[in-house]
Backbone as numpy.savetxt, mean C-alpha at the origin, in Angstrom:
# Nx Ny Nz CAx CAy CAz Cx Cy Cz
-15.56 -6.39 -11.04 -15.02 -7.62 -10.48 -13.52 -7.47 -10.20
-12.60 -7.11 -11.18 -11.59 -6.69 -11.12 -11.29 -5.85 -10.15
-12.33 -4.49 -9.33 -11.70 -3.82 -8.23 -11.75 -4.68 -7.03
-12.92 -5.73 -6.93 -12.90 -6.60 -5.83 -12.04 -6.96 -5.21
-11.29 -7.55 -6.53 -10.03 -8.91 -6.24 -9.10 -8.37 -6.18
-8.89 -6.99 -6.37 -7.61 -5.83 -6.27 -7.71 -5.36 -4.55
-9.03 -5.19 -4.14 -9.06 -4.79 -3.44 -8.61 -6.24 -1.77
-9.55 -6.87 -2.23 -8.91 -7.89 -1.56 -7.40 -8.59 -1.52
-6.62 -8.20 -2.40 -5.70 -8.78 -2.24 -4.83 -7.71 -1.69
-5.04 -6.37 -1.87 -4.51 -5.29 -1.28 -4.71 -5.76 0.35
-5.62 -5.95 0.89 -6.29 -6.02 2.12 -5.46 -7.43 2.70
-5.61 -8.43 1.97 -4.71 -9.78 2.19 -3.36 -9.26 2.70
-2.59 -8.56 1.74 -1.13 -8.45 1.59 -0.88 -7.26 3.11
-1.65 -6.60 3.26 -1.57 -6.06 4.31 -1.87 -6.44 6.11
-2.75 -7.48 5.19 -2.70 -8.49 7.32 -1.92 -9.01 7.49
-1.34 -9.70 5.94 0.02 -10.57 6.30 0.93 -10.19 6.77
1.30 -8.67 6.53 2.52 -7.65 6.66 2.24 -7.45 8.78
1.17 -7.14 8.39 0.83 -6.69 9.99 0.94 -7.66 10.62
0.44 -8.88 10.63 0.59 -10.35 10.96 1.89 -10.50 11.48
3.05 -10.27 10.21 4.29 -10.95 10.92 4.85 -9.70 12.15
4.19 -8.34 11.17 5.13 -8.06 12.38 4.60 -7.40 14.31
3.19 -8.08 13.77 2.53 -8.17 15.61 3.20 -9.29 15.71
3.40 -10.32 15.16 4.19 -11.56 15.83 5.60 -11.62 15.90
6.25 -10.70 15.33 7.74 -10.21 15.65 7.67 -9.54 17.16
7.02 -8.62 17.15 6.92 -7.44 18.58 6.35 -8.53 19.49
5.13 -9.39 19.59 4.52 -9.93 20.72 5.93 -11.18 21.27
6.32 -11.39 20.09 7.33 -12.33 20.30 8.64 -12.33 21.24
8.84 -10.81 21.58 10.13 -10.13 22.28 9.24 -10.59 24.05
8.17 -10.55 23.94 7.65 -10.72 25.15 7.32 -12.29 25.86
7.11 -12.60 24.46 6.80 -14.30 24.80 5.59 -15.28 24.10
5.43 -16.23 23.83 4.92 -17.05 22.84 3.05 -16.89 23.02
2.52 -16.54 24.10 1.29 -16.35 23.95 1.08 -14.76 23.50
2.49 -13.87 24.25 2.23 -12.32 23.24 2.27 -12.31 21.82
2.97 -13.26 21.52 3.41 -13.41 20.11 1.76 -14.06 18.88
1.19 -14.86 19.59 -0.18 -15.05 18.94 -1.18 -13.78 18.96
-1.14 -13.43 20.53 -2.33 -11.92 20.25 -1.43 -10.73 19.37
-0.41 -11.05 19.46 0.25 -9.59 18.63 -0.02 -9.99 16.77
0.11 -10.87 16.69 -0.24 -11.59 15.35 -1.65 -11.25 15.03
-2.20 -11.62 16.03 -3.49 -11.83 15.93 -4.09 -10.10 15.60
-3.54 -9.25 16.46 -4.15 -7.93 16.60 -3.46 -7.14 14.97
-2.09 -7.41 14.79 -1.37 -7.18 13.70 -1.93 -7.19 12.36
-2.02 -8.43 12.26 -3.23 -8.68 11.34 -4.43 -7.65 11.10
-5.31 -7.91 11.92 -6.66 -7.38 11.85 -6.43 -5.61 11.37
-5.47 -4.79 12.22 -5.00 -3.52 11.58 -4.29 -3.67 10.55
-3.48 -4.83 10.01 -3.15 -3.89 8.43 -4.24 -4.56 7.42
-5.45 -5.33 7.94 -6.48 -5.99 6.78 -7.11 -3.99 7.03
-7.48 -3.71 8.01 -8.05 -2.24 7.93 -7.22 -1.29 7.44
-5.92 -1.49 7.72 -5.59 -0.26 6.86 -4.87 -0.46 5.04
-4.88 -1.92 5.01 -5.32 -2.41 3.40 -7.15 -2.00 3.03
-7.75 -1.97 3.47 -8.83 -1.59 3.13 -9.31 -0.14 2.89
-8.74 0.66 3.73 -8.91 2.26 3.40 -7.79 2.29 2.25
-6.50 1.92 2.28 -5.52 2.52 1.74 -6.46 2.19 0.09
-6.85 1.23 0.02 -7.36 0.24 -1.48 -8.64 1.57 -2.06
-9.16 1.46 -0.73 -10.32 3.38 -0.82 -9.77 4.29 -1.71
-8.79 4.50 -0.96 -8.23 5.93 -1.08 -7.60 5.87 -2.52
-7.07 4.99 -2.83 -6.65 5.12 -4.10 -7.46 5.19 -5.48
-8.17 3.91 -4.92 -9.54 3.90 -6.00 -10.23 5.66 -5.84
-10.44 6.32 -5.01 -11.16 7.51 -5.59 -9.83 8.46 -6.29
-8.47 8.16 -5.75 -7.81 9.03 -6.74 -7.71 8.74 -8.04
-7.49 7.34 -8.23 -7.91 6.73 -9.44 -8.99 7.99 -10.21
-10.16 7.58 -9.60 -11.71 7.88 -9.97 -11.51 9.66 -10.76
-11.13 10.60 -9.65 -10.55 11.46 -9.52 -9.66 12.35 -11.11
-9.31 11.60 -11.07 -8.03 12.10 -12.74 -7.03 12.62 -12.06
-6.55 12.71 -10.84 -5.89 13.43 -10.32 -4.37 12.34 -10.55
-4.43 11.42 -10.66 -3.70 9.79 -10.71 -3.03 10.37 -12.34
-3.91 10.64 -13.43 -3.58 10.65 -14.92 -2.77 12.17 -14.95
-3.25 13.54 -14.07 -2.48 14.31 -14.28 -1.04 14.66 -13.15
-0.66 13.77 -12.00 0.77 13.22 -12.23 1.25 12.88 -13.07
1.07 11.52 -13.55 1.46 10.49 -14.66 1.89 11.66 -15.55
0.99 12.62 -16.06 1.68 13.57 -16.89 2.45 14.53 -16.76
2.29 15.05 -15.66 3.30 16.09 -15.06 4.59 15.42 -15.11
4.54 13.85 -14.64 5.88 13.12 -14.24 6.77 13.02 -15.94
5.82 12.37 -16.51 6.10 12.15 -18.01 6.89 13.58 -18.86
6.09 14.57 -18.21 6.97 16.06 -18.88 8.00 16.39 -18.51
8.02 15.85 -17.43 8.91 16.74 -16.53 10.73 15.73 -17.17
10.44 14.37 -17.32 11.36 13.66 -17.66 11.91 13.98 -19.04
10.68 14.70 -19.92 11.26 14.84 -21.62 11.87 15.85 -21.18
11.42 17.05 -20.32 12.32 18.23 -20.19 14.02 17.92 -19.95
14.07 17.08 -19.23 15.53 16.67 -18.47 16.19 16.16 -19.53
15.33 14.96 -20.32 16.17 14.43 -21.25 16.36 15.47 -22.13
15.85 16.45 -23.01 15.99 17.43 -23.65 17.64 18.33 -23.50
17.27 18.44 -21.78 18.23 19.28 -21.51 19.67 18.55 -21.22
19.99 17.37 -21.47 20.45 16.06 -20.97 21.06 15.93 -22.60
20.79 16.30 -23.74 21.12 16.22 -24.84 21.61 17.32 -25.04
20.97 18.54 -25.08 21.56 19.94 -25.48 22.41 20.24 -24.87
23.31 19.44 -23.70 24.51 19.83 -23.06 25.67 19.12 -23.77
């Protein structure tokens, strides 16, 4: 249930984004470009909120997500380490 509503709101937050800014660009042209540019804006970032929400969930799935996180995590004790011994 939880990936649903992740996923949908990923997908939300991305028409909105696309939304304003087909209606920024249609807008340089004029007030009926400005609705289809909205209009078209939209509809591509609800699709590319929807793959992007994909793609993550299988890296998620993957472990590939947990062994960054650790690489990142080592890599920071190293620095701090070396960040002290100076």
């Amino acid at each position: 249930m939880r990936q649903r509503i992740t996923r949908t709101v990923d997908r939300a937050k991305y028409a909105a984004v696309g939304g304003a800014v087909g209606g920024a660009v249609g807008g340089l042209f004029g007030r009926n470009a400005a609705s289809s540019g909205a209009a078209a804006g939209a509809l591509v970032g609800a699709t590319v909120g929807e793959k992007r929400a994909t793609v993550d969930a299988v890296v998620e799935r993957s472990g590939v997500d947990g062994l960054v996180r650790r690489a990142r995590d080592t890599a920071r004790e190293r620095a701090s380490r070396r960040a002290e011994s100076e």
